[in-house]
C-alpha positions in Angstrom: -13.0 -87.5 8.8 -13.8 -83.8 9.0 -10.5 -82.8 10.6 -8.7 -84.9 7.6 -10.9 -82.7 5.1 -9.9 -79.6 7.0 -6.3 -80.2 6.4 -6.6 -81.0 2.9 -8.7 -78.3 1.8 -6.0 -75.7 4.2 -2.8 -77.2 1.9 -4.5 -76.8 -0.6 -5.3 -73.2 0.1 -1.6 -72.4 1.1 -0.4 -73.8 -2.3 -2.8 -71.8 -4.1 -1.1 -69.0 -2.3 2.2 -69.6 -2.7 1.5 -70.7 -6.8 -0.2 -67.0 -6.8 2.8 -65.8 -5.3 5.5 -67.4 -7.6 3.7 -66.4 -10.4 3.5 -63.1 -9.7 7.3 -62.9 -8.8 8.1 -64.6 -11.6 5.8 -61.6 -14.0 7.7 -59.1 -11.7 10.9 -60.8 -13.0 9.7 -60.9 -16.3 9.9 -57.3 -16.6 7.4 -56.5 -18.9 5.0 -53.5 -17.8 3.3 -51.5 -20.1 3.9 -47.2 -20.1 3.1 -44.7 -21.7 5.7 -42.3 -23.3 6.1 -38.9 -25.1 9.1 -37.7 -27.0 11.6 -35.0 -25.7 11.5 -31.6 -28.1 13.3 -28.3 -28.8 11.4 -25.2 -28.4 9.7 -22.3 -26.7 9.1 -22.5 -22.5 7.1 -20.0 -20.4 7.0 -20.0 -17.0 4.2 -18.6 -15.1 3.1 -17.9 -11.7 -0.4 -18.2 -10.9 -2.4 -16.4 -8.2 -6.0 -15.6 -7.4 -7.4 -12.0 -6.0 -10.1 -9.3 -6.7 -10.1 -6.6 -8.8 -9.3 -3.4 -7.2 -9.1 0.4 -8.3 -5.4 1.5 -7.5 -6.2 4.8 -6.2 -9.8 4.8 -3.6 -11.0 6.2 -0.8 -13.1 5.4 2.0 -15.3 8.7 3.6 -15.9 8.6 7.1 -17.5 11.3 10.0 -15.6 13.9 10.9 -18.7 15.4 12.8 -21.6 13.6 14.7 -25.3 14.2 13.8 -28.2 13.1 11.3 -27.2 13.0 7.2 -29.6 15.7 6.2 -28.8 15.4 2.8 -27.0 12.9 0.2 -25.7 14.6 -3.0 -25.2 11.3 -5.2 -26.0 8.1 -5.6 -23.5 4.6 -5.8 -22.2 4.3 -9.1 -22.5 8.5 -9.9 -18.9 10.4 -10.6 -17.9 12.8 -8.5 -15.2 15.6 -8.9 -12.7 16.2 -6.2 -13.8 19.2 -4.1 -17.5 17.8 -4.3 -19.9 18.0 -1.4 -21.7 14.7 -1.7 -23.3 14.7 1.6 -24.5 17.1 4.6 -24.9 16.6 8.2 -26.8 18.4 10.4 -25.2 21.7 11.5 -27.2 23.7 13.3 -25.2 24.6 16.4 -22.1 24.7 14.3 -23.8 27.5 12.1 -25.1 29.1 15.3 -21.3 29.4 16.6 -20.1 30.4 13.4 -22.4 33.6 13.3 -21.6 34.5 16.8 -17.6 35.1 15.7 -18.6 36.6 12.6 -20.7 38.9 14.5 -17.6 39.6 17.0 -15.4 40.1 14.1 -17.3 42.4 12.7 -17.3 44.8 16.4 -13.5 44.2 16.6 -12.7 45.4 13.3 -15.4 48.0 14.3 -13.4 49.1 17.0 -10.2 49.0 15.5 -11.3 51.2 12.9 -13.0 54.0 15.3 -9.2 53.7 17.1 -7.3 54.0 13.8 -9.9 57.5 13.0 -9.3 59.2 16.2 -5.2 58.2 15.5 -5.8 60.3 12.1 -7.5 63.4 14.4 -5.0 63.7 17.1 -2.2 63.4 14.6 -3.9 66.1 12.3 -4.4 68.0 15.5 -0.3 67.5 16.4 0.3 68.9 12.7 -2.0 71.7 13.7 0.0 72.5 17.2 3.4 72.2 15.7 1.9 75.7 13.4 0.8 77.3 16.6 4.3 76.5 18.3 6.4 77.8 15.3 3.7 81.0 15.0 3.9 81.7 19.0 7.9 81.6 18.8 7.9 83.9 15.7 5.5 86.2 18.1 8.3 85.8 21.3 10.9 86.7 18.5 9.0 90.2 17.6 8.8 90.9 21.6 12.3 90.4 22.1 13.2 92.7 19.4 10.8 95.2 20.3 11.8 94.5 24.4 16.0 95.3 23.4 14.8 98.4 21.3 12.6 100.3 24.2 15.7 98.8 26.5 18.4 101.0 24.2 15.8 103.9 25.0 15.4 103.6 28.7 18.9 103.7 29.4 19.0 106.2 27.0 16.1 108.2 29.1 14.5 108.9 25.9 11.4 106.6 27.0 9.2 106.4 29.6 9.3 103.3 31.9 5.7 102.4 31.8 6.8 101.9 27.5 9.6 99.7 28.9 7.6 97.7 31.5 5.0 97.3 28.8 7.5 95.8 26.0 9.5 93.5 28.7 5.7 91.9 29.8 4.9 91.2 26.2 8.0 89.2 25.3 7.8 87.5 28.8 4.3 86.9 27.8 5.3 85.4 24.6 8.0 83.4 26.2 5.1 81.6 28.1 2.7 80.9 25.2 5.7 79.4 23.5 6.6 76.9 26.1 2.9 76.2 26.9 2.4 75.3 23.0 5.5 72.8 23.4 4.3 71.0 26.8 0.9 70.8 24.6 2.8 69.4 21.6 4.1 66.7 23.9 0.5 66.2 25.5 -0.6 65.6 21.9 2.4 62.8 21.3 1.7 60.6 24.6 -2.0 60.8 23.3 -1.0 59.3 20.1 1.3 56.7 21.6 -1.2 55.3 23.4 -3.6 55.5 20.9 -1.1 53.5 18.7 -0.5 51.0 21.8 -5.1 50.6 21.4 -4.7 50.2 17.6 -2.2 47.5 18.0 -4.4 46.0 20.7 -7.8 46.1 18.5 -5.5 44.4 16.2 -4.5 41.8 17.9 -8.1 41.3 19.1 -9.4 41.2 16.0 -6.5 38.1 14.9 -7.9 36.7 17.5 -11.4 36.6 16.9 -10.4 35.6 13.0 -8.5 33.0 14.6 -12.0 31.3 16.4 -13.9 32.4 13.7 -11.8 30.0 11.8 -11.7 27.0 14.2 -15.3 27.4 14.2 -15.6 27.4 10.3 -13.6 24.7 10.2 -16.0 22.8 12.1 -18.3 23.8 10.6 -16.8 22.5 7.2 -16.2 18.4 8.9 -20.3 18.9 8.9 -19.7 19.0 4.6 -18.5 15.4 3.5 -16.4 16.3 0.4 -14.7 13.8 -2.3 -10.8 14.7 -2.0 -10.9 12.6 -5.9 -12.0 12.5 -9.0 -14.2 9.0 -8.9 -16.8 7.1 -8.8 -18.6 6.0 -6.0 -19.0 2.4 -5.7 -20.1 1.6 -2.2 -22.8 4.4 -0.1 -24.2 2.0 3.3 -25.4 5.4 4.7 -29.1 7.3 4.5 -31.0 10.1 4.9 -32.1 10.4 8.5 -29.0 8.3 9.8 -26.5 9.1 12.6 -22.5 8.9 12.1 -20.2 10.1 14.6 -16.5 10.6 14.5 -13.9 8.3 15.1 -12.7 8.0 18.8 -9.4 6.1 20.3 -10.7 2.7 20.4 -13.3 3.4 18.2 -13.6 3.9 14.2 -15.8 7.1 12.5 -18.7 6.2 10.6 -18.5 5.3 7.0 -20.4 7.1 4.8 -19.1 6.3 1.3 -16.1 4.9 -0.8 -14.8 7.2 -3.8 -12.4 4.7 -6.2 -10.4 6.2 -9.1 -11.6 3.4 -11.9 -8.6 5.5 -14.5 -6.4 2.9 -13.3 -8.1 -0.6 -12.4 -6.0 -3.5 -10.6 -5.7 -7.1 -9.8 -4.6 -7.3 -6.4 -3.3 -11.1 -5.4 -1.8 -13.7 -3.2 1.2 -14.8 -4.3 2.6 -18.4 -2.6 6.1 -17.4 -0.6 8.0 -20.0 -2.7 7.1 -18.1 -5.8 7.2 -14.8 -4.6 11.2 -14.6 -5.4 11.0 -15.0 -9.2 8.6 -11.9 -9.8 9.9 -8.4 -11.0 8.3 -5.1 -11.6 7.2 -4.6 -14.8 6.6 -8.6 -15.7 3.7 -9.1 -18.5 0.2 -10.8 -16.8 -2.8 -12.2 -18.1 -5.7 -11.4 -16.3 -9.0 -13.7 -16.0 -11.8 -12.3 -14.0 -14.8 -14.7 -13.4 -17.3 -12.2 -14.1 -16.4 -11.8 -17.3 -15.6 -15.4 -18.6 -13.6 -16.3 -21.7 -11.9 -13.2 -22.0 -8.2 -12.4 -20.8 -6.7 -9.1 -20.2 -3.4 -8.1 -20.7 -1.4 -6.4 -17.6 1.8 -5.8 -15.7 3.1 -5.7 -12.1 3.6 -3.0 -10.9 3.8 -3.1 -6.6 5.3 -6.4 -5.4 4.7 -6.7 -1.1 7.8 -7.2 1.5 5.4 -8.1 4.1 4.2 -11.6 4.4 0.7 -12.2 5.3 -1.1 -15.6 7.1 -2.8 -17.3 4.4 -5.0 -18.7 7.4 -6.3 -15.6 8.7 -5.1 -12.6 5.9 -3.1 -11.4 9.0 0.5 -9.5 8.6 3.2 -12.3 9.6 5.0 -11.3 12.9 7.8 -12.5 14.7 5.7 -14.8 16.7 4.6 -16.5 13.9 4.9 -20.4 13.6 7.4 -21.0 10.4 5.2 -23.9 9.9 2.3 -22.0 8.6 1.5 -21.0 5.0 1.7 -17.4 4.0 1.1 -15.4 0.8 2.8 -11.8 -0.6 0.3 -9.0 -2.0 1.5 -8.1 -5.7 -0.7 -5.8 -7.2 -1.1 -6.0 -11.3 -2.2 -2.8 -13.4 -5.0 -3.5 -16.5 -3.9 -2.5 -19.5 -7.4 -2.0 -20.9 -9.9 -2.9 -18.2 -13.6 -3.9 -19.6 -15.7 -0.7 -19.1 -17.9 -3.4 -16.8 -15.3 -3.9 -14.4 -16.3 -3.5 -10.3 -14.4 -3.5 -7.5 -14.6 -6.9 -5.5 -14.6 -9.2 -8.5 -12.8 -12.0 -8.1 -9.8 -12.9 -10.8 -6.7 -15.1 -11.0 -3.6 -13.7 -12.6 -1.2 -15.5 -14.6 2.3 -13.7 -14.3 4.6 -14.5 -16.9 8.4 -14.7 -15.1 10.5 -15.8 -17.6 10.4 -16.8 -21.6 12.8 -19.4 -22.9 13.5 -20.1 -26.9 14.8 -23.1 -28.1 14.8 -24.9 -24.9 14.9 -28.6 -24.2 11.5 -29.8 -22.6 9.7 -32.6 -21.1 5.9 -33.1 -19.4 6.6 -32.2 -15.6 5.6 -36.3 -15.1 7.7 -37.4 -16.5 10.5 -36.3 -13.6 11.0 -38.9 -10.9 13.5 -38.7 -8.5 15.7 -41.7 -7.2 18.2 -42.4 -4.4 21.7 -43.0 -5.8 22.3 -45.8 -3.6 19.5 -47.3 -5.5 21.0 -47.0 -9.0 23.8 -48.6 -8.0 23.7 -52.6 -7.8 26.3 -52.8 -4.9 24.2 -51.2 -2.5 21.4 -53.2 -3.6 23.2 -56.2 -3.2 24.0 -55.4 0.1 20.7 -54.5 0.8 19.2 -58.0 -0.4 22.3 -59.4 2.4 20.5 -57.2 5.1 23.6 -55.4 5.5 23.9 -52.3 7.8 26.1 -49.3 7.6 28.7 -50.1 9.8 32.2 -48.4 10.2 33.6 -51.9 9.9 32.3 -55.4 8.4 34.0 -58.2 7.2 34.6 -56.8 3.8 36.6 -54.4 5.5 36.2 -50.5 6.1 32.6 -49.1 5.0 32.9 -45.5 4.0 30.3 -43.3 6.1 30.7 -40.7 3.6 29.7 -42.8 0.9 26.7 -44.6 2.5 25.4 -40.5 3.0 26.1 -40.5 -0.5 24.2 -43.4 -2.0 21.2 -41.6 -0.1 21.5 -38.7 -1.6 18.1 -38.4 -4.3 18.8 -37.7 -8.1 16.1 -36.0 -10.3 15.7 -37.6 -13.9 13.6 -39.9 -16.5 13.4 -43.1 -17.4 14.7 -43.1 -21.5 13.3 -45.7 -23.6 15.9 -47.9 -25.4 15.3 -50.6 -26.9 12.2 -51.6 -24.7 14.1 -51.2 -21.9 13.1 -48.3 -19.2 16.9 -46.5 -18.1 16.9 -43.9 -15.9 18.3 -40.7 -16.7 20.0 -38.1 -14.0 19.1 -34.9 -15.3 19.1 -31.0 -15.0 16.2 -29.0 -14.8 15.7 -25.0 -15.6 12.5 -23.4 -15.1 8.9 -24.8 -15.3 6.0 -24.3 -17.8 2.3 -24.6 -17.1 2.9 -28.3 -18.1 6.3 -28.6 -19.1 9.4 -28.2 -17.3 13.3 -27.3 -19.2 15.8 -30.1 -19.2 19.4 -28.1 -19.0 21.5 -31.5 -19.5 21.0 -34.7 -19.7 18.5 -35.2 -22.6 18.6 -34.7 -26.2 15.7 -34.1 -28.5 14.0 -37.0 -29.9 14.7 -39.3 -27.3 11.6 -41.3 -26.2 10.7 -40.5 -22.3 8.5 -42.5 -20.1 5.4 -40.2 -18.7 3.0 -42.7 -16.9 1.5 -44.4 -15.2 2.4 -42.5 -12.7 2.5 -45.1 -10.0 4.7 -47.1 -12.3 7.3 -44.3 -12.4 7.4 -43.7 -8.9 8.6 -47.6 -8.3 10.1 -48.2 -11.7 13.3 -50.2 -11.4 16.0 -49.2 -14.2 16.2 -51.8 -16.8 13.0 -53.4 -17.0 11.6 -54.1 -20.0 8.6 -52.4 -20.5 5.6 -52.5 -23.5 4.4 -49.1 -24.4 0.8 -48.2 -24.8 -0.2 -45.2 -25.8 -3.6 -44.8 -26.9 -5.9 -41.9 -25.9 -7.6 -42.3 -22.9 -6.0 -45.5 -21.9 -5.2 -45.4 -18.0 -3.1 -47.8 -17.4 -3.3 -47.8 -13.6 -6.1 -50.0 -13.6 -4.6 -52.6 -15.4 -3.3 -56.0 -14.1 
């Protein structure tokens, strides 16, 4: 009796079933499901790119060590202006100073030196002037003797003098003959003198380059112990204080930071822009700027650097060659404020809205409304021969199947379904670019026709021409019905 019941109550189960069943293929054959739809208009389309970042000055620096040792002192504070040749901080310089004095000293006995050579240059060559008189006096003197010699000469041979007169006369112009030449070899002791006292000055001078030349390297090390802004700025990061120790940067090693200088004159919005957008931005292309600090305000801007290199959205890393094509990766563009708030700081985050193209008078429809479909599954052969578990074969009993044409009816076509009459068609259509929630329909649509936009599950498997009841009150989701 219990295995009688058993069977009874299990048909009566499977015939619920299969009633449930029928039923519901016979409200799928009914065709009646209810949409929602939207009309098709004329007018204005903008199409933007959007892309999140943090506001940046275009122009900064970041300060690090150029010398090691203890800050000593800190000229401003983080948010204070500074002008470019500043000296906002001071490390300790003690031994620096030390050496610096040293070759100042040195200089100052070089130059010493080469001035005592360059005076006794002066003497000798006043000297020289001086011996050059004596030379042309002692010749005039040897010119009177010989005279005076070839007079008393005339006489002796004349026997009209005595020969001690004539032995007297000949010894003074031989006399004079020898103070002459004597004055010349003197002359010529005087030159070599001031030759080599030429070949000192030129030596002092080169010494005294020289020190100048180390007196310099030391200044200039002297000068890495002087942090000084190389801008006009503001400073808007300072992690360094009195009493701490920086040191330079090494080969594997970076220099201490001791401050960052930014130019705010020119603020920017520096973002990430997806790869598959990164094609339809231009230079100069209008942007609206939101920053989160700073809500329900928008600021106008432009672009004005657009990155060639593609970075790892993953890890911010520049893409290399090694790089798996598989993974996600972002361009830098960077986007100038027109009129940045005078509470902007660097670091704030923002998203950007870049405007890259403006159409007038455009067909347009809500971006849900698009569906795509295969062609083979608009046209009512290949479903046929779908519902006959066909297969693409080169050869069937209906004779030759073209391969071609089997790729074909896979091949997907973009449109909407167009409500006529009650009854859903779909429409193959061309699109142009896309709004924020709108996208431009370049052919196949004409304004005023009525457009199917939802549910969205019902356009994905929406069949063409099935009858369909349209519903479309505010706040009405009609997923959840039936």
């Amino acid at each position: 009796m219990k295995t009688k019941w058993k069977v009874v109550i299990g048909l009566g189960v499977l015939a619920a079933v299969a009633g449930g069943t029928v039923a519901s293929i016979k409200y799928r054959q009914s065709g009646q499901v209810t949409v929602q739809t939207t009309t098709a208009v004329r007018g204005t389309l903008v199409s933007l790119v959007t892309a999140s970042g943090e506001i940046k000055p275009r122009t900064y620096t970041n300060l690090a060590a150029n010398a090691q040792g203890r800050i000593v002192e800190l000229m401003v504070s983080e948010g204070q202006y500074v002008k470019k040749g500043q000296v906002v901080a001071k490390i300790e310089n003690v031994q620096a100073t030390a050496d610096l004095d040293a070759q100042r000293a040195n200089l100052a006995s070089s130059e010493a030196d080469a001035a005592s050579t360059e005076a006794g240059l002066k003497v000798q060559q006043d000297n020289m002037e001086i011996q050059q008189a004596t030379i042309a006096r002692t010749k005039t003197q040897a010119e009177l003797a010989r005279v005076n010699f070839n007079r008393v000469a005339d006489l002796w041979e004349a026997q009209v003098i005595a020969k001690q007169e004539y032995d007297q006369k000949r010894a003074e112009w031989e006399q004079q003959q020898a103070a002459v030449r004597e004055a010349e070899l003197r002359l010529k002791q005087m030159a070599s003198q001031i030759e080599q006292t030429r070949a000192q000055i030129t030596s002092s001078q080169r010494r005294v380059a020289q020190v100048r030349a180390q007196m310099n390297r030391v200044a200039d090390v002297l000068a890495k112990f002087d942090v000084i802004a190389p801008l006009d700025g503001v400073v808007t990061n300072l992690p360094v204080r009195i009493g701490e120790t920086v040191v330079p940067g090494v080969q594997n090693s970076a220099a201490s930071a001791v401050m960052t200088i930014a130019d705010m004159s020119l603020i920017t919005a520096e973002v990430k822009v997806d790869e598959t957008d990164i094609v339809n931005l231009k230079l100069g292309q209008a942007t609206e700027v939101t920053i989160d600090a700073v809500p329900d305000q928008k600021f106008p801007g432009h672009v004005i650097e657009i990155g060639n290199t593609a970075i790892l959205r993953s890890t911010g890393a520049v893409a290399s060659n090694n790089t798996s094509s598989n993974e996600a990766k972002d361009f830098k563009v960077i986007v100038a404020l027109d009129n940045p708030p005078p509470t902007v700081r660097p670091g704030l985050s923002c998203t950007a809205k870049i405007t890259v193209a403006t159409r007038d008078g455009v067909v347009k429809v809500p971006i849900q409304a698009l569906t795509v479909r295969q062609r083979g599954d608009l046209d009512d052969a290949a479903k046929e021969a779908a519902l006959k578990g066909a297969k693409p074969t080169e050869k069937d009993s209906r004779g030759p199947i073209d391969l071609a044409q089997q790729e074909a009816r896979r091949t997907e076509l973009t449109g909407v379904f167009v409500i006529t009459n009650g009854v859903a068609e779909f429409r193959e259509v061309g699109t142009g670019i896309t709004g924020a929630t709108d996208i431009e329909i370049t052919k196949g649509l004409e304004p005023g026709q009525e457009i199917m936009v939802g549910p969205y599950q019902t356009i994905r498997s929406l069949r063409p021409g099935t009858k369909v009841t349209i519903d479309n009150r505010t706040g009405v989701d009609l997923n959840q019905k039936g």
